[in-house]
C-alpha positions as CSV (number, residue, x, y, z in Angstrom):
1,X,144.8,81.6,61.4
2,X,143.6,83.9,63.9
3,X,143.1,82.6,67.4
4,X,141.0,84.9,68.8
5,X,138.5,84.0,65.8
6,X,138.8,80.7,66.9
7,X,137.7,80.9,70.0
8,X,135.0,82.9,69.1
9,X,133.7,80.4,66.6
10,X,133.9,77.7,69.6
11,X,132.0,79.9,71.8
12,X,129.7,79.7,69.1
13,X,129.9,76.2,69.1
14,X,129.4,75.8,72.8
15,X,126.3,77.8,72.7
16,X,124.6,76.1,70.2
17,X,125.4,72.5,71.3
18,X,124.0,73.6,75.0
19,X,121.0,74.7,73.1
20,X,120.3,71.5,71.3
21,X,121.1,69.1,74.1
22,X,118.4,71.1,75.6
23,X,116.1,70.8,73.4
24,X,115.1,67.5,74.8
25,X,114.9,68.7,78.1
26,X,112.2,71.5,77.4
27,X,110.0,68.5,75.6
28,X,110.4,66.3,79.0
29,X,109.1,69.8,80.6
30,X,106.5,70.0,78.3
31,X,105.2,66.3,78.0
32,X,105.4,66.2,82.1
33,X,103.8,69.5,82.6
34,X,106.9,70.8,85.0
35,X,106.5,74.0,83.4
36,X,103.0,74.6,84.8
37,X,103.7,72.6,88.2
38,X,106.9,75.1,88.6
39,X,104.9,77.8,87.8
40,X,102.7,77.3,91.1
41,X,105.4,78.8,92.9
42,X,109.5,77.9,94.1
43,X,110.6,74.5,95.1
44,X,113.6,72.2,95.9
45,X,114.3,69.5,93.8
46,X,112.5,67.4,96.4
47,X,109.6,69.4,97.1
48,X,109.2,69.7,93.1
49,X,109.5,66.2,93.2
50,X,106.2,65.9,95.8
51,X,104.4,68.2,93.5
52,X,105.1,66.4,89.9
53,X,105.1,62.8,91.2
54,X,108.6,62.6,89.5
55,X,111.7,61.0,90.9
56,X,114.1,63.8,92.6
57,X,117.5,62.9,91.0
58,X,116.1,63.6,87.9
59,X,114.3,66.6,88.3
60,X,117.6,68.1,89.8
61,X,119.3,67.5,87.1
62,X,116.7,69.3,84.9
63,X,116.0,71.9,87.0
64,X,119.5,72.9,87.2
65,X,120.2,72.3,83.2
66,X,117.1,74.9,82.7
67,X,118.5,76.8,84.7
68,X,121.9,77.2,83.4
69,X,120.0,78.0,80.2
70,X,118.1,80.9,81.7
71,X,115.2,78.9,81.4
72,X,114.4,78.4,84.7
73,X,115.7,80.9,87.7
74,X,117.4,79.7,91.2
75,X,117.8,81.1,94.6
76,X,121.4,80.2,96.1
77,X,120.0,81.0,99.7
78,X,117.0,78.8,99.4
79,X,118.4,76.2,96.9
80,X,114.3,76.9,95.3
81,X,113.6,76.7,91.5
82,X,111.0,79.2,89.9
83,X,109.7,80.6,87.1
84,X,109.7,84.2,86.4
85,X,106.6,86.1,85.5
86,X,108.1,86.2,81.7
87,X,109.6,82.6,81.8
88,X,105.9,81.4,83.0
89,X,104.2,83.6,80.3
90,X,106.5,81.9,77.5
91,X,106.7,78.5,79.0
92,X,103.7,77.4,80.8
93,X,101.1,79.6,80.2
94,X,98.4,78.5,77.7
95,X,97.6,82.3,76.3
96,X,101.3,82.3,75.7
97,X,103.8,82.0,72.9
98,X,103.8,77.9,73.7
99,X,107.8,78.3,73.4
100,X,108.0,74.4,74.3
101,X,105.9,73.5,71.0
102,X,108.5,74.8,68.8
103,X,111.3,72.6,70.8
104,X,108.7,69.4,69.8
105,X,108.8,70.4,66.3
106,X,112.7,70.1,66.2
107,X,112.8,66.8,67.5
108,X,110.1,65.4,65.5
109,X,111.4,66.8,62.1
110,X,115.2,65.5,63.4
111,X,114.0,62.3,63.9
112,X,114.0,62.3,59.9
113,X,117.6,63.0,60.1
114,X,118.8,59.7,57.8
115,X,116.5,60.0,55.3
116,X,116.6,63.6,55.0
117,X,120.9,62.9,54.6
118,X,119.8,60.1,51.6
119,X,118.0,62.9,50.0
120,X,120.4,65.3,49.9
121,X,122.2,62.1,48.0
122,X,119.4,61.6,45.4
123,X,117.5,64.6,45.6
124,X,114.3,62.5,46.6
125,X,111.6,64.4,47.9
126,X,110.3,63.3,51.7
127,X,106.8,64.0,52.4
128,X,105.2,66.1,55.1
129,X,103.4,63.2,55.8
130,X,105.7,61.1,57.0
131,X,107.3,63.0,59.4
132,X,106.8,61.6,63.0
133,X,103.5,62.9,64.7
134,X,105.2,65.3,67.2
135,X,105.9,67.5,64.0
136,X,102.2,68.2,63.6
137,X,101.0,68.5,66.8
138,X,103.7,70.9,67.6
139,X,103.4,73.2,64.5
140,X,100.1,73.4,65.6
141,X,100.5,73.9,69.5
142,X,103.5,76.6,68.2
143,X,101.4,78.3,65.8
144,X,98.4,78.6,67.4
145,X,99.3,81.3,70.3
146,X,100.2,83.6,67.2
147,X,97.0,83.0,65.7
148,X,95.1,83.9,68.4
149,X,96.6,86.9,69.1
150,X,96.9,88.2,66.1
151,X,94.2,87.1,63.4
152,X,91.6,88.5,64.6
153,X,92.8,91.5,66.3
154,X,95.2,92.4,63.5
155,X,95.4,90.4,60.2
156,X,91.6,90.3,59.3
157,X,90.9,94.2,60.5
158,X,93.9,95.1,57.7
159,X,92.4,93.7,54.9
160,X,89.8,96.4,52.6
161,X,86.5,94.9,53.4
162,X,87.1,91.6,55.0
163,X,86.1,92.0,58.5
164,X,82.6,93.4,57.2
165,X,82.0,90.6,55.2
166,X,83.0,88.0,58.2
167,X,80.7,89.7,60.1
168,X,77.8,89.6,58.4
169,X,78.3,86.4,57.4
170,X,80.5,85.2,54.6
171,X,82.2,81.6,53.0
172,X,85.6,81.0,53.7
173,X,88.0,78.3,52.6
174,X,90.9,77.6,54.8
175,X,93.6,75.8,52.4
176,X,96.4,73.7,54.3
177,X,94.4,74.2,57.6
178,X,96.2,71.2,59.0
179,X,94.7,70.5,62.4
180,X,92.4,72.8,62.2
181,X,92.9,75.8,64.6
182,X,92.7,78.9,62.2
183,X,89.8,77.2,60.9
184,X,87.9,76.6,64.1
185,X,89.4,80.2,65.2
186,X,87.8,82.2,62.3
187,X,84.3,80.0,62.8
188,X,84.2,81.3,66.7
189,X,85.5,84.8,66.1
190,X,82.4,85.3,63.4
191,X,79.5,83.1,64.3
192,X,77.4,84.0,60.7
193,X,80.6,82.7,58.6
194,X,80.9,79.4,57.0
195,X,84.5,77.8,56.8
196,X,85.9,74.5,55.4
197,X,89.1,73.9,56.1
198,X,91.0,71.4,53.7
199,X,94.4,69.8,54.1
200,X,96.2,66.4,52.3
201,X,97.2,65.1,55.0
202,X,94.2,62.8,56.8
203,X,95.4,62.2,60.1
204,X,95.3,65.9,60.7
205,X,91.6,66.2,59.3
206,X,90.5,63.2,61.5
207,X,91.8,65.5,64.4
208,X,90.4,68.9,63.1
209,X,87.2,67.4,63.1
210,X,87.6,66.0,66.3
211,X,88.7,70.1,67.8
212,X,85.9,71.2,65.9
213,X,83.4,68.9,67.1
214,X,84.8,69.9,71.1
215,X,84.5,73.6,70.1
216,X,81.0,73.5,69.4
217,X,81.8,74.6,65.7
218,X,80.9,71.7,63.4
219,X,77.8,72.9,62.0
220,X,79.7,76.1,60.2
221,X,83.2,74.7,59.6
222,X,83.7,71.5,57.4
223,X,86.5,69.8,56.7
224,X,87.7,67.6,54.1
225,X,90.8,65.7,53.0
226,X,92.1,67.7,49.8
227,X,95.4,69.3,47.8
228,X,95.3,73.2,47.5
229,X,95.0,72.2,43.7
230,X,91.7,70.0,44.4
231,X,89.8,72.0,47.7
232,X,86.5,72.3,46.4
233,X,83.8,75.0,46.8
234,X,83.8,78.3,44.7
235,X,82.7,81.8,45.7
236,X,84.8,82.2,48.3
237,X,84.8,85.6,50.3
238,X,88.2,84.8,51.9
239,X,90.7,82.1,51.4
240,X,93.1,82.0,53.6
241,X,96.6,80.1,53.5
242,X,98.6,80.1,56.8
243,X,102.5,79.1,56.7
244,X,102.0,76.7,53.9
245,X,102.2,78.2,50.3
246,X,106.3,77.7,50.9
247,X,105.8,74.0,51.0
248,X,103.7,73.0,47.8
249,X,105.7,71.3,45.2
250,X,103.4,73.4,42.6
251,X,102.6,76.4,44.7
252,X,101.5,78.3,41.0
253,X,99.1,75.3,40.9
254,X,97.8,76.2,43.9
255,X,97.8,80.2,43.3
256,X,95.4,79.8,40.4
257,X,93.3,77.0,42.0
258,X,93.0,80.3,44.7
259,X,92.0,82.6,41.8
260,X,89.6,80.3,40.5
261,X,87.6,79.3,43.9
262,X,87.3,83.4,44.7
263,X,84.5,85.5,44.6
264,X,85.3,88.3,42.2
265,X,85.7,90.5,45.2
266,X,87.4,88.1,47.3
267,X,90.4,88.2,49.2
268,X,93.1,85.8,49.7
269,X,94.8,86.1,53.0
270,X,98.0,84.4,52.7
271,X,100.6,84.4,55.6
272,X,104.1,83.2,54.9
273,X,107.3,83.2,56.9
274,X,108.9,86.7,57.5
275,X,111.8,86.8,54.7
276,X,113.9,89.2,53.1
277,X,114.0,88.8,49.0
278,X,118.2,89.1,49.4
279,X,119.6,86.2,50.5
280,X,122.0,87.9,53.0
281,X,119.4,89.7,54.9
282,X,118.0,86.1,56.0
283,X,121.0,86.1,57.9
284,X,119.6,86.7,61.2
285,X,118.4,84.5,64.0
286,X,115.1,84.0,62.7
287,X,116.4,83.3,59.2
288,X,118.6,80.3,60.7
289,X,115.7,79.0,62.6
290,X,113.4,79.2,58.6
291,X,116.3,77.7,56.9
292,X,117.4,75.1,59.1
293,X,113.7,74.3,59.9
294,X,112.9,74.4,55.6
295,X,115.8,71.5,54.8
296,X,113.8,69.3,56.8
297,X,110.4,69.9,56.0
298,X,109.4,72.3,53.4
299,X,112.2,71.6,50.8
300,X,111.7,68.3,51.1
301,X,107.7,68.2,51.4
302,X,108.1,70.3,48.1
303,X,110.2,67.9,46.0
304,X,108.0,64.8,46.8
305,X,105.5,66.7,44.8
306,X,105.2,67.2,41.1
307,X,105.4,70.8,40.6
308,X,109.1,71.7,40.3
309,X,109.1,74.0,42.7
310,X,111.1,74.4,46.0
311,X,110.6,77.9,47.5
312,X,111.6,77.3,50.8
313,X,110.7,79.2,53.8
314,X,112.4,82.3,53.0
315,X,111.0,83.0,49.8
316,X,110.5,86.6,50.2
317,X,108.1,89.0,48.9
318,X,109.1,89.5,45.4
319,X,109.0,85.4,44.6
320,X,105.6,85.6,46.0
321,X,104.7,88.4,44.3
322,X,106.3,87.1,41.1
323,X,104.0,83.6,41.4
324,X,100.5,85.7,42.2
325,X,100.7,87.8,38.8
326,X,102.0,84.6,37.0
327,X,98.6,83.2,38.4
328,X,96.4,85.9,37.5
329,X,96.4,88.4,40.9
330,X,96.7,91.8,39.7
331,X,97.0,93.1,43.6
332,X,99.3,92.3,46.3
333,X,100.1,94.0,49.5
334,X,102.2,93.4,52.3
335,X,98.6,94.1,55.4
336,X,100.8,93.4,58.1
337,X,103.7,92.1,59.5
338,X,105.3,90.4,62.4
339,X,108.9,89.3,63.3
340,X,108.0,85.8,62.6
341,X,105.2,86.0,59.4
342,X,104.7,88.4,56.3
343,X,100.3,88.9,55.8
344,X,99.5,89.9,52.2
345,X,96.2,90.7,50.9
346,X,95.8,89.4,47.3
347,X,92.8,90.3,45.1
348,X,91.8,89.2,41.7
């Protein structure tokens, strides 16, 4: 045994334990709004404490813990907290990547934890459902930032034909639309397109409706409570699928329900997690964060539906590929691409 390797496994170790005792400490951030009250300028534990209403001894003890993780930065001279320009932009800024979000996902999904280990036992399947609420409201408070910057701006322009038919005014469905933003998003962004957003799960179409409603955007975007096998409408210009293909027990099911509800000229706009089609190439940072995120929520979302399938969140091009032919696409293309999502454009 080699010690040095040793020691560099437990460094490992170290850095990933810090990382997920912390986790709980960016949500109490998050759910308290320190992030934005730090982000009005430095402070001592104590005059933090005068600006958040929270007790001192506790607020020292996170300040300090985000700051040992680098999320939060500290003057020895002044013994002040602060955010950095970057650290606000990422942490407390609402045009920002909402890195806090993605921190409420992890706990909600681990709160699964022992019935997610009796699976693994039986192979049962445990529904996205009934995952605690945090998991929803934070894949859509993660996701959302991403949307924003980059639908409109980037994913429509890319596909042949799209953004012209938005424009002028055109039907999209929105399949798996969850609470609603991309939905509400693409209604706002063109104001002579239709959408209606459909998703299984009714808790999130309650509060779809609700967002919708507040946006001023009920009158063109309807939503209703529906499988991507059973959405209704037909003559679709666009359907669009956002992170969610991966988790359908019967994602073929759902490919040819696509074909089906299209215009001849349509265009399904499906985004999935970015993934490698060798195994060893999801090996990266991002490929733990899919893989470790999949075993408790897409696998398992997957295998409490009839469908045999399981693809996982790093199913890569060619399985996708592979599952729009079976379904009768005849054209596939890889429009864009960002570190974290793969955008195809698949025609009839």
């Amino acid at each position: 045994m080699d010690d040095d390797k040793v020691t560099e496994f437990l460094g490992r170790f170290v850095s990933d334990l810090g990382a997920t005792e912390a986790a709980g400490s960016v949500v109490i951030g998050h759910r308290l709004g320190l992030y934005r009250a730090l982000a009005e300028g430095p402070a001592t534990p104590e005059e933090f404490a005068g600006r958040t209403g929270c007790h001192p001894r506790y607020l020292t003890e996170w300040l300090r813990g985000q700051a040992a993780g680098g999320y939060v930065s500290y003057d020895p001279g002044t013994g002040r907290f602060s955010l950095s320009e970057e650290q606000a932009f990422c942490l407390a800024d609402p045009a920002g990547p909402n890195v806090p979000a993605a921190f409420l996902i992890a706990l909600g999904m681990l709160l699964a934890e022992p019935r997610i280990t009796e699976a693994f036992r039986t192979g049962a399947g445990f529904g996205w459902h009934e995952h605690a609420k945090d998991v929803f409201v934070g894949c859509d408070a993660f996701y959302r930032p991403a949307y924003m910057a980059a639908l409109v701006s980037s994913w429509i322009p890319a596909l042949d034909g799209t953004e012209e038919k938005l424009r002028a005014g055109a039907l999209v469905a929105d399949v798996g639309c969850g609470l609603g933003s991309s939905s509400i998003l693409l209604a706002q962004s063109y104001p002579r397109t239709s959408v209606a957003g459909s998703d299984y799960h009714a808790e999130s179409i309650e509060l779809a409706r609700e967002r919708a409603a507040e946006a001023g955007v009920d009158d063109r975007v309807d939503f209703e409570v529906a499988t991507a096998h059973t959405f209704t409408g037909a003559d679709y210009d666009l359907v669009t699928m956002f992170d969610c293909l991966h988790d359908m027990g019967d994602p073929l099911g759902a490919a040819r329900r696509v074909r089906e509800a299209l215009a001849p000229d349509g265009t399904w706009l499906l985004v999935e997690p970015y993934a490698a089609d060798a195994v060893e190439d999801n090996f990266t940072p991002v490929g733990r964060i899919y893989y470790s995120g999949s075993t408790f929520l897409c696998v398992p979302n997957a295998l409490s539906q009839p469908g045999g399938y399981a693809l996982g969140a790093q199913a890569g091009e060619a399985r996708i590929r592979e599952l729009t032919r079976e379904a009768g696409f005849t054209r596939l293309r890889r429009a864009a691409e960002t570190p974290f999502n793969l955008v195809y454009e698949i025609r009839p």
